[in-house]
C-alpha positions as semicolon CSV with decimal commas, in nm:
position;residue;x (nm);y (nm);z (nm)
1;X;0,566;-2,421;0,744
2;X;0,243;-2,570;0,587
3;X;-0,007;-2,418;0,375
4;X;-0,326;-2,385;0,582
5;X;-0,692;-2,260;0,488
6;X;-0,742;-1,966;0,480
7;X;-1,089;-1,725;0,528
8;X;-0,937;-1,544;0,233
9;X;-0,863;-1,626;-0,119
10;X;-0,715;-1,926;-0,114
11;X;-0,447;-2,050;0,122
12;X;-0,226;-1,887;0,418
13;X;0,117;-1,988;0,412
14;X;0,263;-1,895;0,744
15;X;0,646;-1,706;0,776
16;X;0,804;-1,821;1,088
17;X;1,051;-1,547;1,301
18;X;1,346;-1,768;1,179
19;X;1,290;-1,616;0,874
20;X;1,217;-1,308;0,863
21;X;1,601;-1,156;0,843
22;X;1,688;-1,390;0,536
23;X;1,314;-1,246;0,378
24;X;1,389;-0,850;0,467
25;X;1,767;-0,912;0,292
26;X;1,597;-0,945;-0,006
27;X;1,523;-0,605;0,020
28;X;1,815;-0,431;0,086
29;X;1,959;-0,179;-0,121
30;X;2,271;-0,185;-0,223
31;X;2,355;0,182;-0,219
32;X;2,165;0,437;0,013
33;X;2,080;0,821;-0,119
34;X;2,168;1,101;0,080
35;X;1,932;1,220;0,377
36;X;2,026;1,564;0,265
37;X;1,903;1,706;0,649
38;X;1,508;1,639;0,664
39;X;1,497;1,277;0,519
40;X;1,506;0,903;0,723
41;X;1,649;0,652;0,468
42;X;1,614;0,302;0,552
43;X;1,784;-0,020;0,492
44;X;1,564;-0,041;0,156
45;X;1,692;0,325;0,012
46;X;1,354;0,465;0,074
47;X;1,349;0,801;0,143
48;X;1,092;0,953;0,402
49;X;1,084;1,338;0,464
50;X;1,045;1,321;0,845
51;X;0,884;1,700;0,883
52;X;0,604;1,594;0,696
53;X;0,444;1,342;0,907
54;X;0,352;1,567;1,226
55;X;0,377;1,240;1,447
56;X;0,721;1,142;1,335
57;X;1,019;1,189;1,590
58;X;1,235;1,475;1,467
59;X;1,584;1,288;1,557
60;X;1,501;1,105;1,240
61;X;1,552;1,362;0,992
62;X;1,887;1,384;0,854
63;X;1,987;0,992;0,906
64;X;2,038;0,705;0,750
65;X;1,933;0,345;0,890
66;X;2,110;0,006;0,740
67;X;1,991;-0,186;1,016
68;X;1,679;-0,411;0,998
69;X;1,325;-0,373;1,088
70;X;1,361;-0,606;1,358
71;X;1,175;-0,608;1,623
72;X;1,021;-0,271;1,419
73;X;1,174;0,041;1,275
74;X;1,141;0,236;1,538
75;X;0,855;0,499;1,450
76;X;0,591;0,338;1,282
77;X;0,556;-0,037;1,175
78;X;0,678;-0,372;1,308
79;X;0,913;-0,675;1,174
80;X;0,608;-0,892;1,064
81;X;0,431;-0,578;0,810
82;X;0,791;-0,541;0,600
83;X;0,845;-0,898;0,619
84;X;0,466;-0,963;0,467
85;X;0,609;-0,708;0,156
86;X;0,932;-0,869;0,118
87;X;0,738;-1,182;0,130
88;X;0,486;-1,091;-0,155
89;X;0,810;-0,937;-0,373
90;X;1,060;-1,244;-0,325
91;X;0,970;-1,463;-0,620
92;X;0,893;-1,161;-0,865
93;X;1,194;-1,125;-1,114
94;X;1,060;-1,081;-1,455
95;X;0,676;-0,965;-1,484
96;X;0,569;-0,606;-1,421
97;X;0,459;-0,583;-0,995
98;X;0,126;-0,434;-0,970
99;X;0,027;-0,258;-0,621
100;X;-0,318;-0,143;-0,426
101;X;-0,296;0,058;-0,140
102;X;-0,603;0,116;0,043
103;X;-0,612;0,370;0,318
104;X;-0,291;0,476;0,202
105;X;-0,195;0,725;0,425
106;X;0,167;0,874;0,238
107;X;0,163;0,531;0,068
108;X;0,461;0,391;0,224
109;X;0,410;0,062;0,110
110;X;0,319;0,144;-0,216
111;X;0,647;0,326;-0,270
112;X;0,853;0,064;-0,106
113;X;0,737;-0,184;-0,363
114;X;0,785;0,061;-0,649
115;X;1,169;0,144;-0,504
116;X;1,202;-0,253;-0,470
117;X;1,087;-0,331;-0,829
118;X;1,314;-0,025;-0,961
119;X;1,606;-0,198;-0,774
120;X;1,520;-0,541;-1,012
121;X;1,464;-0,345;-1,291
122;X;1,113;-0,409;-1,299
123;X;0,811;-0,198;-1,437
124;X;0,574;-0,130;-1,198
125;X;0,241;0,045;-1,119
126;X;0,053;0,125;-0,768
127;X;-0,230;0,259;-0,668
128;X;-0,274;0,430;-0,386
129;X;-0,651;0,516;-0,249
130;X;-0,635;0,761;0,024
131;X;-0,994;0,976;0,151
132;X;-0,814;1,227;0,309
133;X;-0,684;1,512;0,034
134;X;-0,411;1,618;0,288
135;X;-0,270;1,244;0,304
136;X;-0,293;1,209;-0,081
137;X;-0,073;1,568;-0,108
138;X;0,158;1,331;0,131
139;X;0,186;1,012;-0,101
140;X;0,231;1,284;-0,424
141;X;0,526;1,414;-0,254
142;X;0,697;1,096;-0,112
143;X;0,651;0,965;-0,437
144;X;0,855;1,228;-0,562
145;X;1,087;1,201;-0,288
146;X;1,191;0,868;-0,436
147;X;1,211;0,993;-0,768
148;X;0,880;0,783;-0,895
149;X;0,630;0,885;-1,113
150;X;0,357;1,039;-1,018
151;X;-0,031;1,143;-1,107
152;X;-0,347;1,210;-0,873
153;X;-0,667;1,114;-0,960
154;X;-0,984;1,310;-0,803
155;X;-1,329;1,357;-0,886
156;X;-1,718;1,276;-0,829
157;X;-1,751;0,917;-0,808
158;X;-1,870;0,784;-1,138
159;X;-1,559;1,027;-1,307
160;X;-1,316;0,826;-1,093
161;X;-1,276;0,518;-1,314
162;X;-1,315;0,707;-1,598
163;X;-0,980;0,930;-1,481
164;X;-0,816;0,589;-1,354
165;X;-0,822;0,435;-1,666
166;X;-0,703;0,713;-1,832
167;X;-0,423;0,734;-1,625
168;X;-0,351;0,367;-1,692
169;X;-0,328;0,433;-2,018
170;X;-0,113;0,673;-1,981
171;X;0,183;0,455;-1,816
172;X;0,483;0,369;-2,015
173;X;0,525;-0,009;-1,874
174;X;0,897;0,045;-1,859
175;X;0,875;0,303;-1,558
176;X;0,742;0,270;-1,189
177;X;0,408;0,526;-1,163
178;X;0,249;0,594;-0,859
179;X;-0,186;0,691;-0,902
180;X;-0,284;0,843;-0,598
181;X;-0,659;0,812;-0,579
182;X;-0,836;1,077;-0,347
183;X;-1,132;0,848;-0,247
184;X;-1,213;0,612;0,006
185;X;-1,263;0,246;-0,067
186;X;-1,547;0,117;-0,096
187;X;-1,796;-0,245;-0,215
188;X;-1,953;0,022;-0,501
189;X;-1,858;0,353;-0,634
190;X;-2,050;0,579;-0,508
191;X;-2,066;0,834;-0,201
192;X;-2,004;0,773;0,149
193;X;-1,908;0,956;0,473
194;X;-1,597;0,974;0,617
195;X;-1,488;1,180;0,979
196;X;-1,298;1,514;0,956
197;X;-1,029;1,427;1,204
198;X;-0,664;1,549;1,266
199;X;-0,440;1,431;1,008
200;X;-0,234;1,234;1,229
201;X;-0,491;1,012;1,289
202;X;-0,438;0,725;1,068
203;X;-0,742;0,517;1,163
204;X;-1,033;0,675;1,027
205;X;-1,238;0,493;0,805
206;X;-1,596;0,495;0,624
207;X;-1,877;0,615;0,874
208;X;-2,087;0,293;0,906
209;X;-2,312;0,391;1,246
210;X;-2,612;0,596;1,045
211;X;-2,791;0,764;1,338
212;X;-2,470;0,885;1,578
213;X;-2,140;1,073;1,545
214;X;-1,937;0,799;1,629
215;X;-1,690;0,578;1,428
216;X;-1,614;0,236;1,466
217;X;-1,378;0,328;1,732
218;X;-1,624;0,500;1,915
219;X;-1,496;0,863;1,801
220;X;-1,711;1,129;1,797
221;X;-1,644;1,344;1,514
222;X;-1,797;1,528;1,236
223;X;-1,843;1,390;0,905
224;X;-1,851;1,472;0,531
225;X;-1,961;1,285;0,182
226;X;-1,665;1,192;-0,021
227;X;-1,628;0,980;-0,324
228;X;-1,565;0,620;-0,284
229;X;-1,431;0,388;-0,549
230;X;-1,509;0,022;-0,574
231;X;-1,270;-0,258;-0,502
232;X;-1,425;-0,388;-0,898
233;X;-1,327;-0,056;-1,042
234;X;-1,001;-0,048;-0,859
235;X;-0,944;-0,452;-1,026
236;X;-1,080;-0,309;-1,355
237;X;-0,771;-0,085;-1,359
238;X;-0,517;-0,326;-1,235
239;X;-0,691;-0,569;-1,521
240;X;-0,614;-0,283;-1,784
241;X;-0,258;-0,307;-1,663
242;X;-0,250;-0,674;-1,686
243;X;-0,363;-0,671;-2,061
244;X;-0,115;-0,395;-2,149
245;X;0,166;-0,617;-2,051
246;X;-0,019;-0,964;-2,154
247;X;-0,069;-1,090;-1,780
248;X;-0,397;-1,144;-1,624
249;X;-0,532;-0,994;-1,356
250;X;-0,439;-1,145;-0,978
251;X;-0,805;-1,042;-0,876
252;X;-0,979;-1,244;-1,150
253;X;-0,905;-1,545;-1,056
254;X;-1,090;-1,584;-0,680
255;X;-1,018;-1,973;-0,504
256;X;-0,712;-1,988;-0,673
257;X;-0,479;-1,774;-0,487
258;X;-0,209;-1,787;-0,210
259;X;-0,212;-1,565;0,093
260;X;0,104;-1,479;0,281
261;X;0,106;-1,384;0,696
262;X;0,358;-1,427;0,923
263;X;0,335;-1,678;1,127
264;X;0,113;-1,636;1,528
265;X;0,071;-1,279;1,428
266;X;-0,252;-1,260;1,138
267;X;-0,395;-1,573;0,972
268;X;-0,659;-1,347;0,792
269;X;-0,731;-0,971;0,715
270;X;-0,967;-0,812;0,896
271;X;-1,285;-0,632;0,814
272;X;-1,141;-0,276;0,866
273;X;-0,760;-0,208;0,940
274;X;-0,577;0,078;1,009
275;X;-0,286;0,224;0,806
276;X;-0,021;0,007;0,928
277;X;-0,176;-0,287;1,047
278;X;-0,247;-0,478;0,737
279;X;-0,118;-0,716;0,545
280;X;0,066;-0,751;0,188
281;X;-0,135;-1,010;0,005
282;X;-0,003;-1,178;-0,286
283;X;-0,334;-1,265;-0,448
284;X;-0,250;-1,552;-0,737
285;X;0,032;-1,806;-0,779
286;X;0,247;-1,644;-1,006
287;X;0,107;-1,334;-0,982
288;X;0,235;-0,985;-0,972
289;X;-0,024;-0,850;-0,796
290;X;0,034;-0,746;-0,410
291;X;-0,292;-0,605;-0,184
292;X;-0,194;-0,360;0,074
293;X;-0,556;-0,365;0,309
């Protein structure tokens, strides 16, 4: 299909259905690890620990599933969300991948494209920026699940770049290192609100309604200040990654990029979405980069 514009950087590129199975083979793993009794593995080898997510069916733990995503997986995300991943991975086969995760929940997609890139023999680094501390204890231990590295990052909101950076600095380009950032997302680092809700619900997002107790959803719930870090400071890092290795940043270079969606499903992210419902995003031509929104 055609390049189109895009309200984005850049362009979208549609993925027609007719697609998507030859795109999500590029994926596949060649060998799958062991369930061991509490784990789903999927198609990809990607282990997830089924007891820990309290909204997870519990036939799912102990199995193994070679088949593909398609029309979804069957618990939490559709054929058009892996296909936008294996989309944003295809072309990558020699530069270090570089990942953002925002709203991460147990940073699924984050650890999907670190598991992919180990399969290629790729370094890679993601970032994972989840407001909820429960979630982030989540990502830390699927992380580990997989066998990835893994650090947290936590803090007031000016000592979050600070402790990003150092944890940059602290990656050995050969490996795959997950950060998982306990902040939300935000246009400035800085302090925000954000509801206490159940941690199965994996919509919350920055209180922007000053003068109620509702969220954008119309929740009512109780809030509390937590740090926020800035989409700049989060680039900042991923630039520090991008000099280490002698690439530039994806998120430098704004007008210039390429957007990938499937085709009649998203032509353009929206202003606020869900875990689940976004997006990969590969940012640049040529780029390593991928954007989880």
């Amino acid at each position: 299909m055609p390049a189109v514009p895009s309200l984005g950087n850049g362009v979208a590129v549609p993925i027609g259905d007719d697609h998507y199975a030859e795109l999500l083979e590029g994926l596949r793993a060649c060998e799958l690890p062991d369930p061991e009794g509490h784990y789903l593995v999927d198609w990809m080898g990607v282990r997830t620990r089924i007891p820990m997510l309290p909204w997870a069916p519990e036939k799912l733990a102990g199995t193994s599933n070679r088949e593909l995503p398609i029309p979804d997986d069957g618990y939490r995300s559709e054929d058009f969300e892996y296909v936008s991943l294996a989309r944003a991975l295809r072309d990558i086969s020699e530069h270090p991948v570089r990942i953002i995760e925002i709203g991460a929940g147990w940073a699924p997609w984050a650890v999907a494209g670190l598991v992919a890139a180990r399969h290629r023999g790729l370094p890679a680094i993601a970032f994972a920026v989840e407001a909820d501390p429960r979630k982030c204890g989540w990502a830390v231990q699927h992380a580990r699940d997989n066998l990835l590295d893994v650090t947290s990052v936590s803090g007031k909101p000016r000592q979050l770049a600070k402790r990003l950076q150092r944890a940059v600095a602290e990656w050995k380009p050969g490996n795959q290192l997950l950060i998982v950032i306990e902040a939300a997302a935000w246009h400035e680092t800085t302090t925000v609100e954000f509801p206490d809700a159940p941690v199965e619900d994996m919509g919350t997002a920055v209180w922007t309604m000053p003068g109620t107790d509702v969220d954008y959803r119309g929740a009512h719930l109780l809030h509390r200040e937590i740090p926020a870090i800035s989409i700049p400071d989060l680039v900042e890092s991923d630039s520090n990654c991008a000099r280490g290795t002698g690439r530039s940043s994806a998120y430098r270079c704004p007008g210039s990029g390429v957007r990938f969606a499937p085709a009649h499903r998203r032509s353009h992210p929206r202003p606020h979405a869900p875990h689940g419902r976004g997006n990969a995003q590969q940012i640049k031509r040529r780029s390593t980069s991928v954007l989880f929104p």
